[in-house]
PDB file of N, CA, C, O and CB in Angstrom:
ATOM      1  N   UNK A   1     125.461 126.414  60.824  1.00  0.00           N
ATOM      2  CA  UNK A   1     125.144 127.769  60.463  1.00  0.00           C
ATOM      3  C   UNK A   1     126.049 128.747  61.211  1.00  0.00           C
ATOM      4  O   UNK A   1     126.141 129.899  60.787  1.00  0.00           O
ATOM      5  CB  UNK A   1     123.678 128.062  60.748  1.00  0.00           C
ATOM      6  N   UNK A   2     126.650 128.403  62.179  1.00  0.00           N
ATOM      7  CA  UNK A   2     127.275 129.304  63.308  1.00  0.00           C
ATOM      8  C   UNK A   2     128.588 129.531  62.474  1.00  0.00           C
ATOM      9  O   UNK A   2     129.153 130.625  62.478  1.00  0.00           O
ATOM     10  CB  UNK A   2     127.508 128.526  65.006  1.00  0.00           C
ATOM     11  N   UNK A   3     128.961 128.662  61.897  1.00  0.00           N
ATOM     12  CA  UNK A   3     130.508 128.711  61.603  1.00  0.00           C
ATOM     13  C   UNK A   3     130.444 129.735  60.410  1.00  0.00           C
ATOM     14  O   UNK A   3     131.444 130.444  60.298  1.00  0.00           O
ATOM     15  CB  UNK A   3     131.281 127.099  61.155  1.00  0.00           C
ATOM     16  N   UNK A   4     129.541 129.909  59.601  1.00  0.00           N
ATOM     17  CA  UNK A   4     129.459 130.610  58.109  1.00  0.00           C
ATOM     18  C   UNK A   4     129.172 131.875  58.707  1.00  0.00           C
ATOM     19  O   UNK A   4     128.415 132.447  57.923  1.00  0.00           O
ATOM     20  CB  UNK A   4     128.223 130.048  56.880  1.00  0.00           C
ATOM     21  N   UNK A   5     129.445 132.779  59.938  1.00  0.00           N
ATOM     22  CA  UNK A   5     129.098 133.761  60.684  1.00  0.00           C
ATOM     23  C   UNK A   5     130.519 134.153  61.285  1.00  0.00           C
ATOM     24  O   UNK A   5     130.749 135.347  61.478  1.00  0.00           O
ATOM     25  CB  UNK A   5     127.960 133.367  61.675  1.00  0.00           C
ATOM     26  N   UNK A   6     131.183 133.492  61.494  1.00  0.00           N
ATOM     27  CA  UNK A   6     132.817 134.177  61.792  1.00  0.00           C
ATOM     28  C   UNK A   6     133.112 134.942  60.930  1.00  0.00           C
ATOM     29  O   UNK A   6     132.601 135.360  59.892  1.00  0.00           O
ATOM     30  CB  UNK A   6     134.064 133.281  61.817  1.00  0.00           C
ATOM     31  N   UNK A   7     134.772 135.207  61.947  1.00  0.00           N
ATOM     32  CA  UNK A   7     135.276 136.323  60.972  1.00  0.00           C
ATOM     33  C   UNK A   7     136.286 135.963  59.757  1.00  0.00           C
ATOM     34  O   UNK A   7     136.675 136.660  58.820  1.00  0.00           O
ATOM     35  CB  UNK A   7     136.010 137.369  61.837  1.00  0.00           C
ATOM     36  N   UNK A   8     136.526 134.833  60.057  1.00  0.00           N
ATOM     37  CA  UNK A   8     137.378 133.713  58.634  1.00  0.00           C
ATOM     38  C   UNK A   8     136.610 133.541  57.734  1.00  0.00           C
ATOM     39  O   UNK A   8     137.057 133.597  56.589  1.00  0.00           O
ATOM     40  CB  UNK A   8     137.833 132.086  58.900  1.00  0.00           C
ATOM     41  N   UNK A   9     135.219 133.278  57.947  1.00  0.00           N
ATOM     42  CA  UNK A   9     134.531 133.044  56.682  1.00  0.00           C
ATOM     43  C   UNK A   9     133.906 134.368  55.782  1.00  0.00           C
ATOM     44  O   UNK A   9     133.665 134.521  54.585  1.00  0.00           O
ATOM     45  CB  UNK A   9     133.379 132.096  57.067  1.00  0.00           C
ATOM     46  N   UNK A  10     133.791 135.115  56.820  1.00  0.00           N
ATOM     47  CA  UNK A  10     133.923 136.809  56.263  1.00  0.00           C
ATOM     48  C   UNK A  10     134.423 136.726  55.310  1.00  0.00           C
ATOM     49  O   UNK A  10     133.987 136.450  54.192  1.00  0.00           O
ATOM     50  CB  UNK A  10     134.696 137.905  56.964  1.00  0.00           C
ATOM     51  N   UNK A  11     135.945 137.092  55.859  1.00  0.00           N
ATOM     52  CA  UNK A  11     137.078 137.503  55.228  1.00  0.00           C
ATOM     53  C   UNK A  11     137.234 136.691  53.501  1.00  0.00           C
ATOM     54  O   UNK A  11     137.728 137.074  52.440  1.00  0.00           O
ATOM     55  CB  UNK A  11     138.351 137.091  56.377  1.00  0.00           C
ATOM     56  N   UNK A  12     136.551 135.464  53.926  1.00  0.00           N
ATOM     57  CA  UNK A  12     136.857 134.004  52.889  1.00  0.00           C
ATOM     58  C   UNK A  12     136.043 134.502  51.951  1.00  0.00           C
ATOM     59  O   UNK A  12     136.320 134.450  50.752  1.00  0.00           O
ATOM     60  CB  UNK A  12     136.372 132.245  53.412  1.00  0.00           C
ATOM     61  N   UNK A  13     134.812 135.104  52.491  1.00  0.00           N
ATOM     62  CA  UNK A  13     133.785 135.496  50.966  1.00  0.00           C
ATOM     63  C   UNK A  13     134.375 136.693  50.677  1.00  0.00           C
ATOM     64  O   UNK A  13     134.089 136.817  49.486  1.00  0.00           O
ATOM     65  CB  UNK A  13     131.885 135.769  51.107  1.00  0.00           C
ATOM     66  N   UNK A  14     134.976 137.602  50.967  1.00  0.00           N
ATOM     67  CA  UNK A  14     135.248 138.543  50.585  1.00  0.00           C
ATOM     68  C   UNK A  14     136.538 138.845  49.386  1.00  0.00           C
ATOM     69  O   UNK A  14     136.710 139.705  48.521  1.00  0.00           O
ATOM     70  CB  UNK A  14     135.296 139.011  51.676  1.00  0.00           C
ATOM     71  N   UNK A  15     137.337 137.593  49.879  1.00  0.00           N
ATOM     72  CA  UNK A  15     138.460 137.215  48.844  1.00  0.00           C
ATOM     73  C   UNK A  15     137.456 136.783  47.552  1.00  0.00           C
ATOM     74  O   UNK A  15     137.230 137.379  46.499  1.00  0.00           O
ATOM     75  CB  UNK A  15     139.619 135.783  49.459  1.00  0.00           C
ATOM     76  N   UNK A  16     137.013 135.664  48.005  1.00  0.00           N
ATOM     77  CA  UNK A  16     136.105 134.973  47.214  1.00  0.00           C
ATOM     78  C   UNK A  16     135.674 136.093  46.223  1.00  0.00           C
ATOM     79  O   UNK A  16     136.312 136.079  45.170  1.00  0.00           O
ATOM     80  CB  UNK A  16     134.907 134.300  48.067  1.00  0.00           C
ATOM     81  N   UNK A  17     134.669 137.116  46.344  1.00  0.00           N
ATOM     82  CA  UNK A  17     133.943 137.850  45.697  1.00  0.00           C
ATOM     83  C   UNK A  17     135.020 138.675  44.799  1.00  0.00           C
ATOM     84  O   UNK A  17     134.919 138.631  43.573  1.00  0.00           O
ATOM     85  CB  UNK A  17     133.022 138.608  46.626  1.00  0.00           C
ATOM     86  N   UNK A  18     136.049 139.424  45.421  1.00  0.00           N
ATOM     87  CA  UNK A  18     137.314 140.411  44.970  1.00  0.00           C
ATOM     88  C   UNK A  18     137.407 139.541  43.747  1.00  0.00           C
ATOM     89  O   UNK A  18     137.083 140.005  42.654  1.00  0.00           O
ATOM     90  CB  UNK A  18     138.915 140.564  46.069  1.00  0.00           C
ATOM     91  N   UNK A  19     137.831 138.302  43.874  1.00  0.00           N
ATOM     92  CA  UNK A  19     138.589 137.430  42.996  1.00  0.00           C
ATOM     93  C   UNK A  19     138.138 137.354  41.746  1.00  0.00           C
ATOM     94  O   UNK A  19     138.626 137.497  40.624  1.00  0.00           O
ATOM     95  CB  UNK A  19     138.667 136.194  43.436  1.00  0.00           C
ATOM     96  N   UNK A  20     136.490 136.949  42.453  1.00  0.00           N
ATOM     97  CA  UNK A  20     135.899 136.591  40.966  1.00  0.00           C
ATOM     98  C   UNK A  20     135.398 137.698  40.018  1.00  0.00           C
ATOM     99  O   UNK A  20     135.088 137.481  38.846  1.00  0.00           O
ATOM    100  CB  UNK A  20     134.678 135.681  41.120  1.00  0.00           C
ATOM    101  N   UNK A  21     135.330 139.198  40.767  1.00  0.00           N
ATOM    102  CA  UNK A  21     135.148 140.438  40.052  1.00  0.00           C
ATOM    103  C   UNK A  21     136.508 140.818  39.182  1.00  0.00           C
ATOM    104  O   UNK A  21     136.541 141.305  38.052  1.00  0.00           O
ATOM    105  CB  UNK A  21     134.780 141.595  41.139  1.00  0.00           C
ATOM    106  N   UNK A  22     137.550 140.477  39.983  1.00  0.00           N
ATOM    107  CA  UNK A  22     138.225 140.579  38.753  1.00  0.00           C
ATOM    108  C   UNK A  22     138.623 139.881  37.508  1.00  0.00           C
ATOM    109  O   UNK A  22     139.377 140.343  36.651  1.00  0.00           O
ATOM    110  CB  UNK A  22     138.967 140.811  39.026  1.00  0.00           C
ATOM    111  N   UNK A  23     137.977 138.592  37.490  1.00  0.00           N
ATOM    112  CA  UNK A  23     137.957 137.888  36.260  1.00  0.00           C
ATOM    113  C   UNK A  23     136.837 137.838  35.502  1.00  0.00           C
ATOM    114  O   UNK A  23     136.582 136.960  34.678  1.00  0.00           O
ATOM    115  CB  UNK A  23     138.276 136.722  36.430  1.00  0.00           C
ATOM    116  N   UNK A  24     135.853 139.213  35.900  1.00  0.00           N
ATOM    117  CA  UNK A  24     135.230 139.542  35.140  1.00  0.00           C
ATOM    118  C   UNK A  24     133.563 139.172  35.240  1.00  0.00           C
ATOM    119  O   UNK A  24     132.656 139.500  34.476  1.00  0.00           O
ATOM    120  CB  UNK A  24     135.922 139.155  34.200  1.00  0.00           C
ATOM    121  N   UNK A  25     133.522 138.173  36.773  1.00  0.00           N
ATOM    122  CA  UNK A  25     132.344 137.625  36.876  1.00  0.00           C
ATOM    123  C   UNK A  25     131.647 138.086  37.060  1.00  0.00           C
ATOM    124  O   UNK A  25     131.991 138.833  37.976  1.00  0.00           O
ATOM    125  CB  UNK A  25     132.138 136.980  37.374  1.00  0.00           C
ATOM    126  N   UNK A  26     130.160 138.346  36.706  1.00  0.00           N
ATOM    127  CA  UNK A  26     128.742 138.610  37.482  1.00  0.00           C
ATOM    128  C   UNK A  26     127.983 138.203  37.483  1.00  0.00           C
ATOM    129  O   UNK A  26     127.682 137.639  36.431  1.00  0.00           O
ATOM    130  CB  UNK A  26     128.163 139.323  37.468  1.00  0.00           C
ATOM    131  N   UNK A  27     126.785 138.107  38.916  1.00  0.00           N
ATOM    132  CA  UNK A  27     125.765 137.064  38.387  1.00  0.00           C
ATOM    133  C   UNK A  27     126.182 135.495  38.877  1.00  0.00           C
ATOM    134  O   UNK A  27     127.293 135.085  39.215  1.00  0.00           O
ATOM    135  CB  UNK A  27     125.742 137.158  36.635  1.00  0.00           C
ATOM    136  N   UNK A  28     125.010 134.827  38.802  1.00  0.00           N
ATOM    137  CA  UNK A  28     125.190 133.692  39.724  1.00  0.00           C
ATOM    138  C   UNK A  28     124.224 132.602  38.868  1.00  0.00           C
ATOM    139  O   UNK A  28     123.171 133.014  38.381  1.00  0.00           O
ATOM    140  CB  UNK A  28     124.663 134.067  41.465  1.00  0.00           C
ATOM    141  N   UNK A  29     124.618 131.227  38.712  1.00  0.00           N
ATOM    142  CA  UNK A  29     125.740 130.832  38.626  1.00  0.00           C
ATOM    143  C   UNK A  29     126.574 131.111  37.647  1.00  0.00           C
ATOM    144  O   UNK A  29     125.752 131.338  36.758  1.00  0.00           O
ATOM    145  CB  UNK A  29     125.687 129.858  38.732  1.00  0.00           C
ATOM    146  N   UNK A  30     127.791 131.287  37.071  1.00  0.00           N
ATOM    147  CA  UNK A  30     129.068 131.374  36.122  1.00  0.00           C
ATOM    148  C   UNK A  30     129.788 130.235  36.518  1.00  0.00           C
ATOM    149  O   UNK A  30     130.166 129.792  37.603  1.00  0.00           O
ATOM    150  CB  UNK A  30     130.015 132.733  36.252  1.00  0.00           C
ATOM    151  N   UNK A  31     129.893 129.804  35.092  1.00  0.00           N
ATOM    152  CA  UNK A  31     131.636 128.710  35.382  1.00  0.00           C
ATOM    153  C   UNK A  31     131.948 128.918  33.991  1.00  0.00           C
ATOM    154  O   UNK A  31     131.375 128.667  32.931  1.00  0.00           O
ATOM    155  CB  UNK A  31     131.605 126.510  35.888  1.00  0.00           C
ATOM    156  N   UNK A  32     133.403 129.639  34.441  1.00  0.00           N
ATOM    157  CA  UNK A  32     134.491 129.882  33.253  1.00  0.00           C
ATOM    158  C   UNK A  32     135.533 128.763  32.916  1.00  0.00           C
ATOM    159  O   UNK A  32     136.397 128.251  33.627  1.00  0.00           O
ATOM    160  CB  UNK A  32     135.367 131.132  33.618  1.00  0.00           C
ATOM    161  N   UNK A  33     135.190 128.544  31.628  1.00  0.00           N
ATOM    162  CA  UNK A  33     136.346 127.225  30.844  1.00  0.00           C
ATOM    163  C   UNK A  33     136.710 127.729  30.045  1.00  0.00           C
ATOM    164  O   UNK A  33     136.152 128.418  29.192  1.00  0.00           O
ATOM    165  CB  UNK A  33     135.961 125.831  30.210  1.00  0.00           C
ATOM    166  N   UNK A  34     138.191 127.326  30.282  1.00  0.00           N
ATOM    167  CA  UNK A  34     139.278 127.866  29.310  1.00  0.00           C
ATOM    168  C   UNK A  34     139.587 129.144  28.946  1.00  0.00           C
ATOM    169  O   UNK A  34     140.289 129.483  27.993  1.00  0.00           O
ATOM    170  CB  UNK A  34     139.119 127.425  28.241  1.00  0.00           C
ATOM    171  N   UNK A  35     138.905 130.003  29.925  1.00  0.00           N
ATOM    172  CA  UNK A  35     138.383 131.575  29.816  1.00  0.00           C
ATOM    173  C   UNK A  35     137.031 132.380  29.362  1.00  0.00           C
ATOM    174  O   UNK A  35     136.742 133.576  29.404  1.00  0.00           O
ATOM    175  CB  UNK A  35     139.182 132.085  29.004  1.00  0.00           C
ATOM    176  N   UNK A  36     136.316 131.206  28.905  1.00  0.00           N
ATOM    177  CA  UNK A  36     135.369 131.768  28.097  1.00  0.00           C
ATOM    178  C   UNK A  36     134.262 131.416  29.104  1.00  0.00           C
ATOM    179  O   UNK A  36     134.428 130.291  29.576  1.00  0.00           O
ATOM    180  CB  UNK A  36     135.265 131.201  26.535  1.00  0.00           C
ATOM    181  N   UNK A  37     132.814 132.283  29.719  1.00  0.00           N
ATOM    182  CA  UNK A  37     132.281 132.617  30.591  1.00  0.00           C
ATOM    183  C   UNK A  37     131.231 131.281  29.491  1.00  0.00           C
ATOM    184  O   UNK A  37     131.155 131.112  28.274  1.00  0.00           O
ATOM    185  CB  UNK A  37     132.082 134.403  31.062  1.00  0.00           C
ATOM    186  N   UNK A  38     130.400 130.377  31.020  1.00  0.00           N
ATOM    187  CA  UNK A  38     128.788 130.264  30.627  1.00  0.00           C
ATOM    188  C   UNK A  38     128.322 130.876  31.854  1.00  0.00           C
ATOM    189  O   UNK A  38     128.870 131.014  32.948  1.00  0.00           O
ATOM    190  CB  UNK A  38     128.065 128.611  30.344  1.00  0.00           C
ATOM    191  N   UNK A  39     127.143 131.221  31.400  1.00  0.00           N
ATOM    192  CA  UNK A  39     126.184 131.956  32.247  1.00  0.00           C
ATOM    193  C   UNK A  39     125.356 130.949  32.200  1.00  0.00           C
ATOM    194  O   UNK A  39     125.177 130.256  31.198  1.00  0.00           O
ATOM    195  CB  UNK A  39     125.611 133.353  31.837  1.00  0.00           C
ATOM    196  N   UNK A  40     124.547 130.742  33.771  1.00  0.00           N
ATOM    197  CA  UNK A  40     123.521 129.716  34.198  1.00  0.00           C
ATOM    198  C   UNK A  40     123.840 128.219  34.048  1.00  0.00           C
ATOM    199  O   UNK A  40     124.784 127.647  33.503  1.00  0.00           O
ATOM    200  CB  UNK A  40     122.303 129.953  33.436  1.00  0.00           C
ATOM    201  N   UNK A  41     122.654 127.719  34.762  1.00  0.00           N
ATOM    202  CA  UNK A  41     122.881 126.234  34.921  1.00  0.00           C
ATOM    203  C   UNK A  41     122.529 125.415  33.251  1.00  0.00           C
ATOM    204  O   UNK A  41     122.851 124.326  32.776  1.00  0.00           O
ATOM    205  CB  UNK A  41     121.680 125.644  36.326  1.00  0.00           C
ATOM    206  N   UNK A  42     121.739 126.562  32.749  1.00  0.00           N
ATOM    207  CA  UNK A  42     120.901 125.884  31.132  1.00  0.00           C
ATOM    208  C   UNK A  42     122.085 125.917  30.174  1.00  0.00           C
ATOM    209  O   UNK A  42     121.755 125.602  29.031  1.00  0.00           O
ATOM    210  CB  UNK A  42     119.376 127.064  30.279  1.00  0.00           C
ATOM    211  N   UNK A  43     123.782 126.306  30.376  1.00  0.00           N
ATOM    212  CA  UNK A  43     124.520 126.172  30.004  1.00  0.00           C
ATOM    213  C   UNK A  43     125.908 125.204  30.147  1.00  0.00           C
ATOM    214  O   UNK A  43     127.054 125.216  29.699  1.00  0.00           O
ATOM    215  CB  UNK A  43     124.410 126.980  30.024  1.00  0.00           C
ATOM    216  N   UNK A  44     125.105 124.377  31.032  1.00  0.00           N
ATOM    217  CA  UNK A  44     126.118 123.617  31.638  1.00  0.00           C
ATOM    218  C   UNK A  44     126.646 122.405  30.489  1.00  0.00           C
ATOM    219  O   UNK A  44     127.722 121.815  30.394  1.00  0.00           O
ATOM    220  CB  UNK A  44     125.471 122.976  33.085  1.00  0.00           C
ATOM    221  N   UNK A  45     125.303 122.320  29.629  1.00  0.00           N
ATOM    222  CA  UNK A  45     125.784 120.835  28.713  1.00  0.00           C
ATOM    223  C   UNK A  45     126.277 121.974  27.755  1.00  0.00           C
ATOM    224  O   UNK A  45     126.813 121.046  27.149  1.00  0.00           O
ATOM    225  CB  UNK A  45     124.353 119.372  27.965  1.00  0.00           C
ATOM    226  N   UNK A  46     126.619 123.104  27.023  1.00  0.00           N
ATOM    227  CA  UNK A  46     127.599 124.049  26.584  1.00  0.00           C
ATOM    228  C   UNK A  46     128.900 123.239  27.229  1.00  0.00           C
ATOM    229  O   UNK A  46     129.523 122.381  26.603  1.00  0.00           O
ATOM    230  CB  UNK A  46     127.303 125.725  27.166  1.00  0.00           C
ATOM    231  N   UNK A  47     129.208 123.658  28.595  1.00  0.00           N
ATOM    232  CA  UNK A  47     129.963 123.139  29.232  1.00  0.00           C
ATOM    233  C   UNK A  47     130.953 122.052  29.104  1.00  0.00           C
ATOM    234  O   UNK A  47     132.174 122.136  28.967  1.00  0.00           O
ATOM    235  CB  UNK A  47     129.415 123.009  29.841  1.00  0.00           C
ATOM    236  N   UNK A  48     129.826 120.520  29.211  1.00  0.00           N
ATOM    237  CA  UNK A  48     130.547 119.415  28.937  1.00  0.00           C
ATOM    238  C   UNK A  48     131.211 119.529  27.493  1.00  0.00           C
ATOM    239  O   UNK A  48     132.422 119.352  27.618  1.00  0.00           O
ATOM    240  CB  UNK A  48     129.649 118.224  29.088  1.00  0.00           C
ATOM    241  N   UNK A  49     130.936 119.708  26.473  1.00  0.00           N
ATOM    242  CA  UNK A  49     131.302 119.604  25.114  1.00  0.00           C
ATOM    243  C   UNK A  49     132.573 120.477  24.724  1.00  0.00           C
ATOM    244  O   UNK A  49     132.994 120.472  23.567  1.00  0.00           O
ATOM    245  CB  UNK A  49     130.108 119.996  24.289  1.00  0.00           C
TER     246      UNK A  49
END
């Protein structure tokens, strides 16, 4: 737990977050394939196919 409290891992979510706002993400979980957004885990077999 100590280590997710520095200032590298700061910095790391903060890229992290920048990054994924600009590809348009919001909301938790997202996984984008091929560009095209699923939203949530109830989209994951979307996903495989």
């Amino acid at each position: 737990m100590a280590e997710t409290q520095t200032s590298e891992m700061e910095e790391r979510l903060k890229q992290e977050r920048d990054a994924a706002i600009r590809k348009g993400r919001f909301g938790s979980p997202v996984t984008i394939v091929d560009g095209e957004p699923f939203w949530s885990a109830r989209r994951l077999a979307q996903v495989e196919k």
